[in-house]
DRENMAR-247739 format. One line per 2 residues: number of its first residue (from 0); their letters; for each residue x, y, z of C-alpha. Coordinates in steps of 0.2 Angstrom, whole numbers. Each point is the difference from the previous one (the first is absolute). Example, Ala and Ser with C-alpha at 12.3 -4.5 7.8 and 13.67 -1.06 7.14 Angstrom:
0) as) 62,-22,39; 6,17,-3 $
END
This chain:
0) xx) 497,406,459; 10,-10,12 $
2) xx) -8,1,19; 13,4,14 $
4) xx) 6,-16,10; -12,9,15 $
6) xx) -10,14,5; -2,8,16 $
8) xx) -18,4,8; -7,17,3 $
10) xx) -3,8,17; -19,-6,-1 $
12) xx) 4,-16,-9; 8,-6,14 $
14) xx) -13,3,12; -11,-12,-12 $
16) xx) 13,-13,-1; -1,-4,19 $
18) xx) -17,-7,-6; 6,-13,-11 $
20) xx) -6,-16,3; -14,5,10 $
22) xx) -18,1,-8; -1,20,4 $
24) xx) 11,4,-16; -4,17,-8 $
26) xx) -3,-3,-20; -5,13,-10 $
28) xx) -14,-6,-15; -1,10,-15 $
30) xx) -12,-8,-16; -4,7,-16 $
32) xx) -17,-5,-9; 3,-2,-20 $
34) xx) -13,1,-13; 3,-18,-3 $
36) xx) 5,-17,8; 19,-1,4 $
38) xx) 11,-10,-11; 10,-8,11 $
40) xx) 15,0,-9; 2,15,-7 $
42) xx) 0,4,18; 11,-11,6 $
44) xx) 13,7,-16; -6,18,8 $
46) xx) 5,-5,15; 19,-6,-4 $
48) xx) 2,15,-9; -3,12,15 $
50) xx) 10,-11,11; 14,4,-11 $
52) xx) -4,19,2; -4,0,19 $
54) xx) 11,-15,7; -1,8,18 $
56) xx) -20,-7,1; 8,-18,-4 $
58) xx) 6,-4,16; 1,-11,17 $
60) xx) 3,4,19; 16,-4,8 $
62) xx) 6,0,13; 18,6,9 $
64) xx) 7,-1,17; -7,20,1 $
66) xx) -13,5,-10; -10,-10,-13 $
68) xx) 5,4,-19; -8,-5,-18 $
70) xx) 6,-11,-13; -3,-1,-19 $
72) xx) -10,-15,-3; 6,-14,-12 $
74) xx) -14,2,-12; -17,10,-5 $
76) xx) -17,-6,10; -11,-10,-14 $
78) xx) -14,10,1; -17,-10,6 $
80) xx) -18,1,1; -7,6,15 $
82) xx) -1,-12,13; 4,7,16 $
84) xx) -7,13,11; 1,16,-2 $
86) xx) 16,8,8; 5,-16,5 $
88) xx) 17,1,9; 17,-3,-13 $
90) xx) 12,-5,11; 1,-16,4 $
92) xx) 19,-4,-1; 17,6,-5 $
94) xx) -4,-4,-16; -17,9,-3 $
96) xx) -2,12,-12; -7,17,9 $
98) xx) -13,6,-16; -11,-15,-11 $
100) xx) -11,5,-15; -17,-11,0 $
102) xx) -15,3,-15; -17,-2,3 $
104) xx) -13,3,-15; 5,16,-6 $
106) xx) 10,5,14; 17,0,2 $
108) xx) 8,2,19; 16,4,9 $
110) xx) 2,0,15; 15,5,9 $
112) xx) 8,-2,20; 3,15,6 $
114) xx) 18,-4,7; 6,4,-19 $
116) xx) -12,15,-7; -14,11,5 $
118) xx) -17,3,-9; 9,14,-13 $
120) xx) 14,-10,-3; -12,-18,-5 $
122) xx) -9,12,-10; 15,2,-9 $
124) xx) 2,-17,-3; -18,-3,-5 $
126) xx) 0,14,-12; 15,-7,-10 $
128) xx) -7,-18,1; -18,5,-8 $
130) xx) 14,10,-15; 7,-16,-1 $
132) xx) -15,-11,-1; -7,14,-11 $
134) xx) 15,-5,-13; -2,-19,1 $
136) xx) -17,-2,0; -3,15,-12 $
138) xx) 14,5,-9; -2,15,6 $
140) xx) 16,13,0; 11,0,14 $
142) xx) -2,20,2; 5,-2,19 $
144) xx) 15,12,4; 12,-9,11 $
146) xx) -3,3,18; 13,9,5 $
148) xx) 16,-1,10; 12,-14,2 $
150) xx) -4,-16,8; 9,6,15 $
152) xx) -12,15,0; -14,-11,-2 $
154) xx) 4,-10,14; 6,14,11 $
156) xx) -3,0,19; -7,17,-2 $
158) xx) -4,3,19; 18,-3,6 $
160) xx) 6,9,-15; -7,17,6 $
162) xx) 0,-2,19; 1,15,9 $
164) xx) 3,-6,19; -4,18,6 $
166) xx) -19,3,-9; -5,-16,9 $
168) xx) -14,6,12; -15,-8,9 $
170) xx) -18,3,-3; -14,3,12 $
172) xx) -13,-18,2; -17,6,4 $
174) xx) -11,-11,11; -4,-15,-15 $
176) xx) -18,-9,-3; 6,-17,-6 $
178) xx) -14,-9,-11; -10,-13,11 $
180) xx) -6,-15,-6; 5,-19,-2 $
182) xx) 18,-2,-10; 5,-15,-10 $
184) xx) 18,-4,-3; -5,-11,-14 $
186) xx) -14,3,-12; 2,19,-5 $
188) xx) -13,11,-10; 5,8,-13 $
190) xx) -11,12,-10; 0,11,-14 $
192) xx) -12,16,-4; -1,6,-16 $
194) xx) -7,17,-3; -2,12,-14 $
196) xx) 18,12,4; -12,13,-9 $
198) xx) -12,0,12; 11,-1,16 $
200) xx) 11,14,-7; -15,12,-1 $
202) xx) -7,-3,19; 21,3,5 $
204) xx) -1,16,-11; -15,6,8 $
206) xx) 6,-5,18; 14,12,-7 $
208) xx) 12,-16,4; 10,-12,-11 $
210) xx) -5,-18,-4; 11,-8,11 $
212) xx) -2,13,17; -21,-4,-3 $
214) xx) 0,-17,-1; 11,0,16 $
216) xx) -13,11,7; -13,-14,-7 $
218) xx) 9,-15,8; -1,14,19 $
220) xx) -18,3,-2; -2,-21,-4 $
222) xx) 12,-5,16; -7,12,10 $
224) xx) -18,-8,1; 9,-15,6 $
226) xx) 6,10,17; -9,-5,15 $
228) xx) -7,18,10; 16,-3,13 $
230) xx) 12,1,-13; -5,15,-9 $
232) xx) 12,9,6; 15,-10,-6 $
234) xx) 8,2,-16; -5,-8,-18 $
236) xx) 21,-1,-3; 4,-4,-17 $
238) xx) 19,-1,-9; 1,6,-19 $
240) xx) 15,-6,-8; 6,13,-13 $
242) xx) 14,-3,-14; 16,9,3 $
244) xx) 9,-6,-13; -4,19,-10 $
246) xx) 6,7,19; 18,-5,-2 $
248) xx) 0,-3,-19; 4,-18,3 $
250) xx) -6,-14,-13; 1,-16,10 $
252) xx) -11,-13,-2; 0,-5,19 $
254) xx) -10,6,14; 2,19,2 $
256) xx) -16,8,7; -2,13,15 $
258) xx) -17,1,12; -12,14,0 $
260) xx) -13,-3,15; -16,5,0 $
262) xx) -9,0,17; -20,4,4 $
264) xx) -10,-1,17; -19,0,-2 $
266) xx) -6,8,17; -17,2,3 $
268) xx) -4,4,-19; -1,-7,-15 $
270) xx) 8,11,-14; -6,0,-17 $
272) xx) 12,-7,-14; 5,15,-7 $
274) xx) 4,7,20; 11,-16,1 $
276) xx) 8,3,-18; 6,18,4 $
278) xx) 9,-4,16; 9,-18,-11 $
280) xx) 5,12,-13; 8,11,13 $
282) xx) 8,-13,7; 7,-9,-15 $
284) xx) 7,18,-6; 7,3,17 $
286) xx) 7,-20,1; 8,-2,-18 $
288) xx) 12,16,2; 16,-7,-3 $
290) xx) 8,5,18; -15,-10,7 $
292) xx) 3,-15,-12; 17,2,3 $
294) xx) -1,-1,20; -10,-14,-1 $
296) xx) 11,-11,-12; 15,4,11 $
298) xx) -8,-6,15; -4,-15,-10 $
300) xx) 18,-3,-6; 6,6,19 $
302) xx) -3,-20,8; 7,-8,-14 $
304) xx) 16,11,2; 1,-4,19 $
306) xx) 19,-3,2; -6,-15,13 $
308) xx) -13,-4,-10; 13,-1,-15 $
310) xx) 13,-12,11; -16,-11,6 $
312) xx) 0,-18,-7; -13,-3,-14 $
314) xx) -14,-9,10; 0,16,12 $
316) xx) 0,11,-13; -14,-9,-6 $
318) xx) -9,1,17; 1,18,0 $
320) xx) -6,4,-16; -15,-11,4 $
322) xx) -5,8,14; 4,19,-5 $
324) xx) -14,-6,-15; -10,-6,9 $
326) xx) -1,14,13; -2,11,-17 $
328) xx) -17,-8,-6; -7,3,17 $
330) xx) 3,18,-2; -12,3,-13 $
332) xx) -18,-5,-3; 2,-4,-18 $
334) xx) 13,5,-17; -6,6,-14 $
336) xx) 9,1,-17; 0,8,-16 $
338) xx) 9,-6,-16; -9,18,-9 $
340) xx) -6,-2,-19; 9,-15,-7 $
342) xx) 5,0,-18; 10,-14,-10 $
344) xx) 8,1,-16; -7,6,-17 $
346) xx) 0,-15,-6; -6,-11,15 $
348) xx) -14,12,2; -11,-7,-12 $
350) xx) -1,-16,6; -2,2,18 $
352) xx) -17,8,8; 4,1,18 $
354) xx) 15,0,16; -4,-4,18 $
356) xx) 8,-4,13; 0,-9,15 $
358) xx) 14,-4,17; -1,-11,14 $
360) xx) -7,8,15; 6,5,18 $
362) xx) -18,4,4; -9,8,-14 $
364) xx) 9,5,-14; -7,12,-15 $
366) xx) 10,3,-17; -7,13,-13 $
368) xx) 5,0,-17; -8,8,-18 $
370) xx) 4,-7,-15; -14,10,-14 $
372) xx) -16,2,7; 2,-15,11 $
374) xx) 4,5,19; 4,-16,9 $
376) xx) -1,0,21; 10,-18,4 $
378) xx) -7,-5,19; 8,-12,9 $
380) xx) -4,-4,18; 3,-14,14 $
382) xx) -16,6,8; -11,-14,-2 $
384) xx) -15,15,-3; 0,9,-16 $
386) xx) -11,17,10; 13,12,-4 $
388) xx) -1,-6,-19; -19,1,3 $
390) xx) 0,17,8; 13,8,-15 $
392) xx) -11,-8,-13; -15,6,7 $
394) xx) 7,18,1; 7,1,-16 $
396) xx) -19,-4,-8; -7,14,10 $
398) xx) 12,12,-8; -8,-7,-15 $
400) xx) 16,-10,-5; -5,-21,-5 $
402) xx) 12,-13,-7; 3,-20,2 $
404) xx) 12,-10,9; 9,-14,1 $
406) xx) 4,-12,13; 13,-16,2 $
408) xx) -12,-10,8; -14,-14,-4 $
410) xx) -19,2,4; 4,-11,15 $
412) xx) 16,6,7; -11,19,-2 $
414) xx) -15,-9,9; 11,-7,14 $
416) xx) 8,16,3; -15,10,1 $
418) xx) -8,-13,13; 15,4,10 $
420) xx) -3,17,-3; -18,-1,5 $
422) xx) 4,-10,16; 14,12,5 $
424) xx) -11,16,-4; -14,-10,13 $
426) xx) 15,-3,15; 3,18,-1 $
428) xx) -17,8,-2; -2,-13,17 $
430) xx) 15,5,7; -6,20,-4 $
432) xx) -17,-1,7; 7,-9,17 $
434) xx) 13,13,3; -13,13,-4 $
436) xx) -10,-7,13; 14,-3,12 $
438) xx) 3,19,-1; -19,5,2 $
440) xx) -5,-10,14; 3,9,17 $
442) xx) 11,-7,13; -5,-8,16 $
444) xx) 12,11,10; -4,15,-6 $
446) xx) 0,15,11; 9,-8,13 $
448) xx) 17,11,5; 7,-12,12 $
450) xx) 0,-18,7; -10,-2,17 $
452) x) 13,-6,13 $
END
């Protein structure tokens, strides 16, 4: 199938392109865990094949006089064993490819940047490379229908495609409690929980909640013993990106995604889980109605269709985008994703035992996916202190719920961090105590109700 000379970006794609370059890229990771080592070149023969059926991932960043665009590359990545870090930032050049496929052990990754595709659209692509590898490693039939749609479809910029100027509307921001703690810009966490999707699906069914609105209410009840007394009556804010592609019966492949929010303020008491859960599950009913997902993915596409904006040189349009993200990220506490139950194809799916997933983090970053009995949590954090992770995984085992994890780091780099933690938890225990103290002790001029003359 021959690739288009270019491709324009999506409304959100171009938010993500005023980041190239810099080391605050946004990549998405998605890995699949086979039942066996990776056989290097059938995946790289896999990996040539699905390039042919989904060109639009093969691409670099341009850029124009007014906007940046994309450009099919001149050939397929070589696939390679993993070496890098995870999520580690794609482009470095006008002639850097925005996905690479890497192998380690029995584990095959894609990771993608999100200028060219969200998490459901790289789960697209993953899906049809494990067929692939499926058939070169196997022999195994290609039963895969063809994704559908043209290659125009595929590559559709969906959000202008369906823009409604007049359904744009703004949303109330409650007061938000931003996570405190020591931030590194370079050595992120990242973290995977695996649990038994049995088990959590029993405690949702119970709190009379779906898996996804529960574990949100987990990931409240674990961020809320980080808030300090005085902040208790801000707001845990958290974005949840949900698929709109069924919304507007599009099939690109490209970013296309609306926000439901989901906001919770401690007070004075601690709720239980199931309290939490009912009041998430309200919310996510009330904030995935397709006129709310629809107001909130106009006011997304509203900047981008600015008519100065739209005249503005590339550099400024750049600038704007930057800052309107960033002022974005500091109006939640955290986001929290949801890829659902994941399946691959018929004949994939006996060769692959497990899907995770994984993205580079503003803050604190959580992605959920299923794939069998296997529920995967992928955490990825700046925050030098993993006490939120504690906090969740120390919640989840009271409700009876145990697993394993995995983690991208050495036993030193994990010592290191955790002696930064330690020494940061001491500052602020130090810090706590004096203003404690500060606030008991009486004044000297206490009582008086004026100033002698």
């Amino acid at each position: 199938m021959a690739a288009p000379a270019w491709y324009r970006l999506d409304n959100v794609g171009k938010f993500y392109a005023s980041q190239a370059g810099s080391s605050n890229q946004t990549v998405f990771r998605l890995a699949a865990t086979m039942t066996e080592p990776v056989d290097a070149a059938a995946l790289q023969r896999a990996l040539d094949a699905t390039i042919e059926r989904f060109p639009g991932f093969n691409v670099c960043l341009r850029s124009g006089l007014f906007w940046h665009y994309l450009e099919p590359a001149k050939t397929t990545p070589t696939v390679q064993p993993e070496t890098l870090p995870v999520c580690y930032g794609l482009h470095t050049g006008p002639k850097s490819v925005l996905f690479r496929v890497t192998y380690y052990q029995r584990r095959i990754n894609v990771e993608v940047s999100h200028m060219i595709s969200d998490g459901r659209g790289s789960l697209e692509f993953l899906k049809a490379l494990l067929a692939a590898y499926a058939h070169e490693r196997y022999g195994a039939p290609v039963s895969q229908q063809p994704y559908p749609g043209t290659e125009a479809a595929k590559t559709e910029d969906s959000f202008s495609a369906h823009y409604d100027r007049d359904a744009a509307g703004s949303t109330d921001q409650p007061k938000i409690f931003r996570l405190p703690g020591w931030k590194t810009d370079e050595h992120f966490t990242y973290l995977e929980l695996h649990y038994s999707a049995t088990a959590v699906h029993a405690r949702a069914k119970t709190a009379g909640a779906t898996v996804t609105s529960w574990l949100i209410a987990a990931v409240i009840a674990a961020l809320r013993a980080e808030m300090p007394p005085s902040e208790r009556n801000r707001a845990i804010h958290m974005d949840v990106p949900v698929d709109l592609r069924s919304l507007f019966g599009s099939t690109t492949l490209r970013n296309f995604f609306g926000l439901a929010f989901v906001s919770y303020t401690p007070g004075d008491t601690d709720e239980t889980l199931a309290q939490i859960a009912a009041q998430v599950q309200q919310q996510m009913t009330d904030g995935t109605e397709p006129a709310a997902l629809k107001r909130r993915m106009m006011t997304m596409v509203k900047l981008e269709k600015n008519p100065f904006l739209r005249m503005a040189p590339l550099f400024v349009k750049d600038l704007a985008l930057d800052l309107a993200a960033w002022k974005t990220a500091r109006e939640v506490t955290c986001t929290v994703s949801s890829l659902g139950r994941v399946t691959v194809d018929e004949a994939a799916a006996p060769y692959v035992e497990g899907i995770s997933a994984l993205t580079s983090p503003a803050s604190l970053n959580f992605i959920i996916s299923t794939y069998g009995d296997d529920l995967s949590i992928g955490i990825s954090s700046r925050l030098i202190s993993l006490r939120a992770a504690r906090h969740l995984v120390r919640l989840l085992a009271e409700e009876g719920i145990t697993g394993f994890a995995n983690v991208n780091k050495e036993a030193a780099e994990v010592d290191h961090d955790l002696k930064e933690a330690q020494l940061e938890d001491r500052l602020l225990a130090a810090g706590a105590a004096w203003q404690q103290q500060k606030t008991a002790a009486p004044r000297r001029d206490q009582g008086r109700v004026g100033r002698r003359s």
